[in-house]
BASEDREN-614011 format. One record per residue (C-alpha): residue number from 1; x, y, z; residue in three letters; chain. Coordinates in pm, whole numbers. Example, Ala and Ser with C-alpha at 12.3 -4.5 7.8 and 13.67 -1.06 7.14 Angstrom:
BEGIN
site seq->1 | east->1230 | north->-450 | up->780 | type->ala | mol->A
site seq->2 | east->1367 | north->-106 | up->714 | type->ser | mol->A
This chain:
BEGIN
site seq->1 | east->-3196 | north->-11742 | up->8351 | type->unk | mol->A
site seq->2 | east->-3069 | north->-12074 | up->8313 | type->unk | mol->A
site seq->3 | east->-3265 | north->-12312 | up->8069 | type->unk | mol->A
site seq->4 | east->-3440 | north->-12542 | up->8391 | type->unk | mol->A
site seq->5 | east->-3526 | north->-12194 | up->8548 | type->unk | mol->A
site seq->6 | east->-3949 | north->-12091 | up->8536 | type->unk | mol->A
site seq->7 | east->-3987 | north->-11867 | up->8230 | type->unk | mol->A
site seq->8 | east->-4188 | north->-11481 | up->8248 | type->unk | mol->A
site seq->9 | east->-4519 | north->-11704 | up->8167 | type->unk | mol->A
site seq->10 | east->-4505 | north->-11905 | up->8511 | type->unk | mol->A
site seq->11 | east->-4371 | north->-11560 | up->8720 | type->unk | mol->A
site seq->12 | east->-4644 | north->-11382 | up->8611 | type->unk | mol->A
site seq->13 | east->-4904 | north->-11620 | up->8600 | type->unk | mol->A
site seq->14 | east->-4814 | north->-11715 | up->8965 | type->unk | mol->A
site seq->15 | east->-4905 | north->-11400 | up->9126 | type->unk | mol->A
site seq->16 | east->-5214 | north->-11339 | up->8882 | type->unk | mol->A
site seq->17 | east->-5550 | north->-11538 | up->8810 | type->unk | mol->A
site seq->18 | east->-5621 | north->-11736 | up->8570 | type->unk | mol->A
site seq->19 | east->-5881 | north->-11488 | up->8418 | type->unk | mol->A
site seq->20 | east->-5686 | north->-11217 | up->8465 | type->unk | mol->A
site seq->21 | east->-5373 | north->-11358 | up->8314 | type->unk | mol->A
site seq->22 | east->-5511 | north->-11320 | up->7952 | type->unk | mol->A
site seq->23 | east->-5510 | north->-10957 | up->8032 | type->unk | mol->A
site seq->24 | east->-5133 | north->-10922 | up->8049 | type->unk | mol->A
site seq->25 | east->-4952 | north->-10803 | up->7693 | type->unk | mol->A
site seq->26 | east->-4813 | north->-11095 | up->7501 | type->unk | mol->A
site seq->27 | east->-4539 | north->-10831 | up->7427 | type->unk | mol->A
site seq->28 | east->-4443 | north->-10814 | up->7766 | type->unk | mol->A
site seq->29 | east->-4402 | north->-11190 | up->7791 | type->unk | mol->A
site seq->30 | east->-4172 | north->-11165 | up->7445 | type->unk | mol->A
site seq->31 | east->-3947 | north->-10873 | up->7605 | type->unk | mol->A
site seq->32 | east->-3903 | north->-11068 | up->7906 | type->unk | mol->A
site seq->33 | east->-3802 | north->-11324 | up->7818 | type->unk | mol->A
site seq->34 | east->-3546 | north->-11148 | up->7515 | type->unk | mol->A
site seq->35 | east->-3441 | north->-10934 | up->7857 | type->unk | mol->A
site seq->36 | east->-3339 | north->-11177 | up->8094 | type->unk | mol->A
site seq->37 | east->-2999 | north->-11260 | up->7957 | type->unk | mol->A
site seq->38 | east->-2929 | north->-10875 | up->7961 | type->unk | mol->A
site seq->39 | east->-3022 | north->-10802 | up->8290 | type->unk | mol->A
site seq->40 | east->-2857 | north->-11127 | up->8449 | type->unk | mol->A
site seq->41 | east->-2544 | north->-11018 | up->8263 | type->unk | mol->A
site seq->42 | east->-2567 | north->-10627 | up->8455 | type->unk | mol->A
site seq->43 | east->-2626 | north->-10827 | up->8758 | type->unk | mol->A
site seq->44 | east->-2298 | north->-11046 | up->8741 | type->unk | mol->A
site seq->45 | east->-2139 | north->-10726 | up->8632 | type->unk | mol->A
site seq->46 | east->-2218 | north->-10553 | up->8965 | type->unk | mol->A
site seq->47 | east->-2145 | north->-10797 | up->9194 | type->unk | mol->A
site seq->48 | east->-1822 | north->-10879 | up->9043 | type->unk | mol->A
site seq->49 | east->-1638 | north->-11158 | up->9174 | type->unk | mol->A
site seq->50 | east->-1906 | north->-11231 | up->9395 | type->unk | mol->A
site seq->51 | east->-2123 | north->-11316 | up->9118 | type->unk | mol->A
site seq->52 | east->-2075 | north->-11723 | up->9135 | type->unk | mol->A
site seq->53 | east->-2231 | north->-11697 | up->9485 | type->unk | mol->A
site seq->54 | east->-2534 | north->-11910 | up->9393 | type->unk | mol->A
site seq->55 | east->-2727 | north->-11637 | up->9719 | type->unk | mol->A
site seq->56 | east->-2603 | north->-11396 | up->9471 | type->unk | mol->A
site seq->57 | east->-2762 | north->-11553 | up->9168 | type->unk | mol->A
site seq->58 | east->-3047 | north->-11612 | up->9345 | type->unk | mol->A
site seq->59 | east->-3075 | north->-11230 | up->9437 | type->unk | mol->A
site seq->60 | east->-3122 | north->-11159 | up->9077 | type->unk | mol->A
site seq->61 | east->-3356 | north->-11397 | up->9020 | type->unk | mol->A
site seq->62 | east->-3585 | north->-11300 | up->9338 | type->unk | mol->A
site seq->63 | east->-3526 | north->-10910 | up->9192 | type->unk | mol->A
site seq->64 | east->-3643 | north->-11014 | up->8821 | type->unk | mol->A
site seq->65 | east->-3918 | north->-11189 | up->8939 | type->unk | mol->A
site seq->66 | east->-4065 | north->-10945 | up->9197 | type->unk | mol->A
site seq->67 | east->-4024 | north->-10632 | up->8861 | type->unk | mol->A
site seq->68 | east->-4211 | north->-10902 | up->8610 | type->unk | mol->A
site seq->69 | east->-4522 | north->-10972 | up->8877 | type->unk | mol->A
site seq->70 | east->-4497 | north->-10589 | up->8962 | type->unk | mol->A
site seq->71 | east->-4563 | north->-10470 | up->8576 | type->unk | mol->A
site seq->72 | east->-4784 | north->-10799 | up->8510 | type->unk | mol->A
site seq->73 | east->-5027 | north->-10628 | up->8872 | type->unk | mol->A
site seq->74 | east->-4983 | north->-10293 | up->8763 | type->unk | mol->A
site seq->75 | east->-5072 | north->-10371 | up->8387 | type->unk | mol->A
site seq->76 | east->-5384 | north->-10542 | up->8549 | type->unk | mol->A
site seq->77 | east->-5473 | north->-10314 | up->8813 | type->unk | mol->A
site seq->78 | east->-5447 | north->-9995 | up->8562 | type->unk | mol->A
site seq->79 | east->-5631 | north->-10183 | up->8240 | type->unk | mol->A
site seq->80 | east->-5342 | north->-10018 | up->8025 | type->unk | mol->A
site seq->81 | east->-5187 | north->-10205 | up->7756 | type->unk | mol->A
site seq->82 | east->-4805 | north->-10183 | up->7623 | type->unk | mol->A
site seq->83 | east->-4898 | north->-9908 | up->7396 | type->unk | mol->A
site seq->84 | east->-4771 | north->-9692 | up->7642 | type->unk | mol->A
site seq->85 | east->-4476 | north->-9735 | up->7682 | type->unk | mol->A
site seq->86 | east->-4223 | north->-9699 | up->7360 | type->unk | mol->A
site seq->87 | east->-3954 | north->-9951 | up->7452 | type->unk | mol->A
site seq->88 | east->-4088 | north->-10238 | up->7676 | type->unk | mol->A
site seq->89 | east->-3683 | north->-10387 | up->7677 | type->unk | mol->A
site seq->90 | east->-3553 | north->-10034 | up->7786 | type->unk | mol->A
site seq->91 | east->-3868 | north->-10043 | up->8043 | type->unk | mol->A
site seq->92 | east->-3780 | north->-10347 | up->8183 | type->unk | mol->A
site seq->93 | east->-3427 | north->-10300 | up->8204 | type->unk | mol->A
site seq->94 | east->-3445 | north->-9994 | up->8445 | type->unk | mol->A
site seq->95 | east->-3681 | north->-10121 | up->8647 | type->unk | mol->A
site seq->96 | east->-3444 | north->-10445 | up->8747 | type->unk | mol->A
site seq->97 | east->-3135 | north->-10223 | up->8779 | type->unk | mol->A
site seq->98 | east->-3360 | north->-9992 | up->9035 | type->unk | mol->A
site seq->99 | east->-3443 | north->-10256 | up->9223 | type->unk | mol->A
site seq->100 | east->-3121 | north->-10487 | up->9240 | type->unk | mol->A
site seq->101 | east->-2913 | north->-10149 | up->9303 | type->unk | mol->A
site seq->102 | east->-3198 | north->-10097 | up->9598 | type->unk | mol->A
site seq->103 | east->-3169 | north->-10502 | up->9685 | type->unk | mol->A
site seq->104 | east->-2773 | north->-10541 | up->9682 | type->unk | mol->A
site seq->105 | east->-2710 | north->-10203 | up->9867 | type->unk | mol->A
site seq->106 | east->-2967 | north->-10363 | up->10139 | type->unk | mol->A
site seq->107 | east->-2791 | north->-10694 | up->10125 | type->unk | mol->A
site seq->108 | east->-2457 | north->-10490 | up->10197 | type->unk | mol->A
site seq->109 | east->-2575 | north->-10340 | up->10452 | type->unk | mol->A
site seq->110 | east->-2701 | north->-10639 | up->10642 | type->unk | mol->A
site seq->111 | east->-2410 | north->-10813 | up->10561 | type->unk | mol->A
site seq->112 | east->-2195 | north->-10549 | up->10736 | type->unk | mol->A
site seq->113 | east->-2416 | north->-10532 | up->11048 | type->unk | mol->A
site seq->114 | east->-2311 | north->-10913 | up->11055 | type->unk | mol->A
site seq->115 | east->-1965 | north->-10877 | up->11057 | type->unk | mol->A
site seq->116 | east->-1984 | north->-10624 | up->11334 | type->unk | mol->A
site seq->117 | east->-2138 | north->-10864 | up->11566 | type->unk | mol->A
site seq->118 | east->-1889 | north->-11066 | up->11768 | type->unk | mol->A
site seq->119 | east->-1876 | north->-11439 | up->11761 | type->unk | mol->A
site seq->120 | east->-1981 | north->-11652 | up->12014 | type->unk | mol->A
site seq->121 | east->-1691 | north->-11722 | up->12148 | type->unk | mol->A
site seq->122 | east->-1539 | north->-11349 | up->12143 | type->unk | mol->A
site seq->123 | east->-1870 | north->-11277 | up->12351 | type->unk | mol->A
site seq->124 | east->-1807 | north->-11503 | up->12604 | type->unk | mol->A
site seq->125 | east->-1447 | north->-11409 | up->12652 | type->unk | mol->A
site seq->126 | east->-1554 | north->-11068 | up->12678 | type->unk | mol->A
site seq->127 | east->-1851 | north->-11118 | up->12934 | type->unk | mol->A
site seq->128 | east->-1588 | north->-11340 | up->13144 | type->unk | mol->A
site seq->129 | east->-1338 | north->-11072 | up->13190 | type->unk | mol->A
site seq->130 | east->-1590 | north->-10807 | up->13222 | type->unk | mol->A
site seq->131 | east->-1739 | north->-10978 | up->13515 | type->unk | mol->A
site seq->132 | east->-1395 | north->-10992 | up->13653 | type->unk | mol->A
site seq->133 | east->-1316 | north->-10651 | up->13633 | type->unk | mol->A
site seq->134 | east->-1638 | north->-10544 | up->13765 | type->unk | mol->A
site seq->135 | east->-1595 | north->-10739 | up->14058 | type->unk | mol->A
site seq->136 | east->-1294 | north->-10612 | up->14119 | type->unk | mol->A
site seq->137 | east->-1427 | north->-10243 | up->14056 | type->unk | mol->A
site seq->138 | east->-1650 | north->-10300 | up->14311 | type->unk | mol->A
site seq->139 | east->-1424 | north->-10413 | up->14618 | type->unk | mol->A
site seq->140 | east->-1244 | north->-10111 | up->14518 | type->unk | mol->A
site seq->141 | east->-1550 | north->-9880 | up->14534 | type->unk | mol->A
site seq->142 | east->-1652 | north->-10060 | up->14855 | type->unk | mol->A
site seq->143 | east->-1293 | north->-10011 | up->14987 | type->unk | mol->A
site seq->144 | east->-1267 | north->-9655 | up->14889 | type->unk | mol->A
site seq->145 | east->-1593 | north->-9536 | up->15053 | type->unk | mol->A
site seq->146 | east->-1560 | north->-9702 | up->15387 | type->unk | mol->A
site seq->147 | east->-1180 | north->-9534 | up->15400 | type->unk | mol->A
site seq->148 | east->-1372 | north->-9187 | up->15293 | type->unk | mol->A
site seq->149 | east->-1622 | north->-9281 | up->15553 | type->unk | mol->A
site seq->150 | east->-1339 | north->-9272 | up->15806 | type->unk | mol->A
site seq->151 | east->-1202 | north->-8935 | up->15714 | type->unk | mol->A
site seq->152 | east->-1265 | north->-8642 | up->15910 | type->unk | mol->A
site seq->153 | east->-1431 | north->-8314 | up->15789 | type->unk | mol->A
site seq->154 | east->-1055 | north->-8161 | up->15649 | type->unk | mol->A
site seq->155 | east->-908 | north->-8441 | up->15482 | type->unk | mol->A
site seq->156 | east->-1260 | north->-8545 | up->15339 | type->unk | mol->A
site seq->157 | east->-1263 | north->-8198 | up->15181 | type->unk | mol->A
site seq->158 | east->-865 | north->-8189 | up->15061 | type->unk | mol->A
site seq->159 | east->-963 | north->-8556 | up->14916 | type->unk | mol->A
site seq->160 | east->-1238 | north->-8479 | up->14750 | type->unk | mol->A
site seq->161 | east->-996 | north->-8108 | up->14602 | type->unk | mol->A
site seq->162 | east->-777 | north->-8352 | up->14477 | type->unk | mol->A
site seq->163 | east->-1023 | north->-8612 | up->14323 | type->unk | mol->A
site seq->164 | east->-1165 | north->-8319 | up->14069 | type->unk | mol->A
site seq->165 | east->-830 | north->-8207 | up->13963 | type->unk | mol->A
site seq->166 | east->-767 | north->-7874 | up->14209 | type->unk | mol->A
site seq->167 | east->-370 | north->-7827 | up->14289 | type->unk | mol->A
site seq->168 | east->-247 | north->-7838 | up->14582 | type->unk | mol->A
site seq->169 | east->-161 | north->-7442 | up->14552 | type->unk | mol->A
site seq->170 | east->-478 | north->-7397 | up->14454 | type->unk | mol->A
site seq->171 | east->-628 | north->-7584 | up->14753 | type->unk | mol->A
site seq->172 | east->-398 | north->-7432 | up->15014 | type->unk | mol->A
site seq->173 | east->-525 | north->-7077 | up->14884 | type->unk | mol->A
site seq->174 | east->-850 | north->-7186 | up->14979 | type->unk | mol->A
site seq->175 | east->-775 | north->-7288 | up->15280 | type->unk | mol->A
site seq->176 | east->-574 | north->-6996 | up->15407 | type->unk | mol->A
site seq->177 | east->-247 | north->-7181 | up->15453 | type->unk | mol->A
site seq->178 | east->60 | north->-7273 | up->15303 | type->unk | mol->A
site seq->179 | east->130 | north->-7537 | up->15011 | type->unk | mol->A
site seq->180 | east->346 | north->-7741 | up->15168 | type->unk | mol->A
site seq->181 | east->183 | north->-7703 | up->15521 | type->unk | mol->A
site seq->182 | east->-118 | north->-7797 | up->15356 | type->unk | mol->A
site seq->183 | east->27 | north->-8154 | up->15162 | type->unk | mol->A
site seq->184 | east->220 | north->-8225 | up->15509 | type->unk | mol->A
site seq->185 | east->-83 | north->-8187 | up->15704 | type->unk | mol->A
site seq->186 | east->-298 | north->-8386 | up->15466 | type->unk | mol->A
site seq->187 | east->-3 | north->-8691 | up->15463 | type->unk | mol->A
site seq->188 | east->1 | north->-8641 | up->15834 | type->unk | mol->A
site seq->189 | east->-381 | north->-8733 | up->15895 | type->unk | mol->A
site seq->190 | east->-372 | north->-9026 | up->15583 | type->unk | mol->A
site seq->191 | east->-102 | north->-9233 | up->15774 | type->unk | mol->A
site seq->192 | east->-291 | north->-9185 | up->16114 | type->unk | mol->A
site seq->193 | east->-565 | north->-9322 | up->15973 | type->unk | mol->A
site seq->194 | east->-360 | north->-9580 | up->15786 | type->unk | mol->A
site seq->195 | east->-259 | north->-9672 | up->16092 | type->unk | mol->A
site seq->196 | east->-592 | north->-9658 | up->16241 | type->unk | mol->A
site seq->197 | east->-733 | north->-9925 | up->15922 | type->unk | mol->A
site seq->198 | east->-395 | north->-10118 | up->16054 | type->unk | mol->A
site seq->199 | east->-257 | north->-10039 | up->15707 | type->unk | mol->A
C-alpha cells in the first residue's frame, strides 16, 4: 500500500466502534500491515500487464480492505482472539487471494459483457437498416397475400406444395396427373392472373 495510503488501524477502526476496537488483536494489526506488500505484489502478479491500471490498483485495495474489516467483525462478533489461528500472515494471505481471484474473475466478466454491447453508433446503424428492411418485408408480405388472395382453389394448393418444399413429381402424384401437365397447368393459371394484376 503506498506510504499516503490509510494503514490496517484506520480500515478496521472504520467499520468498528470505538469500544469495540480495543477488542481486535494487536497481532492482527502487526500482520497486516507486514502483509500488505505481499499481497499487493500477488495482485500485480495476476493482473499482469494490466497491473498499472490505477482501477486495477484500486481493486486490490477495495479487496484488502473488505478481508481486514471482515476478520476485524468476525474477531468481534465471535469474542475469539488470534490464538487460534497458527499463522495470522498465512491467514491473511489466503483470504485476499480468495477474494481478489473471486473480485477479478467478476470484473472479467463484466468487462466482457461490455465489449459485447454495441456502440452507439453501431446501434443506430443497425436499427436504421433494420427498419428498412422491415418495411420492405412488409410490402412484400402485403403483396404476396393479396396475389394468394387472388388464386383459385388449385393453384392456391400447388402454391402452397411448393412453398413447403414438395416436388413437382411429388405434387402431380397427388394430384392424379402428369409432371409436366401439372407445372404447365400451374404456369398457365400464374400468367392469367398476371395478366389479370396487369403484370
Amino acid at each position: 500500500m503506498p506510504s499516503d495510503d490509510p494503514g490496517p488501524n484506520w480500515i478496521i477502526s472504520s467499520c468498528l466502534s470505538a469500544s469495540t476496537h480495543d477488542n481486535v488483536p494487536d497481532e492482527l494489526l502487526i500482520s497486516a500491515r507486514r502483509v500488505w506488500p505481499r499481497v499487493h505484489a500477488h495482485a500485480n502478479r495476476e493482473l499482469g500487464e494490466r497491473h498499472t491500471d490505477p482501477e486495477n490498483d484500486m481493486l486490490a485495495a477495495e479487496v484488502w480492505e473488505a478481508v481486514l474489516q471482515s476478520i476485524a467483525r468476525s474477531f468481534r462478533r465471535l469474542r475469539v482472539s488470534c490464538e487460534g489461528i497458527a499463522n495470522m500472515d498465512s491467514y491473511l494471505i489466503g483470504a485476499f487471494r480468495h477474494r481478489f481471484n473471486r473480485a477479478r474473475y467478476r470484473k472479467q466478466r463484466r468487462e466482457q459483457v461490455i465489449q459485447l454491447v454495441a456502440s452507439a453508433n453501431e446501434l443506430d446503424a443497425l436499427a436504421s437498416s433494420r427498419s428498412l428492411h422491415t418495411s420492405v418485408n412488409i410490402e412484400d408480405h402485403v403483396l404476396a397475400n393479396e396475389v394468394f388472395s387472388c388464386m383459385d382453389r388449385w393453384l392456391k394448393r400447388v402454391w402452397t406444395a411448393r412453398q413447403y418444399g414438395y416436388s413437382w413429381k411429388e405434387i402431380a402424384e397427388y394430384l392424379g396427373t402428369s409432371e409436366e401437365r401439372t407445372k404447365m397447368k400451374f404456369r398457365y393459371k400464374l400468367s392469367i392472373l398476371r395478366a389479370r394484376l396487369g403484370g
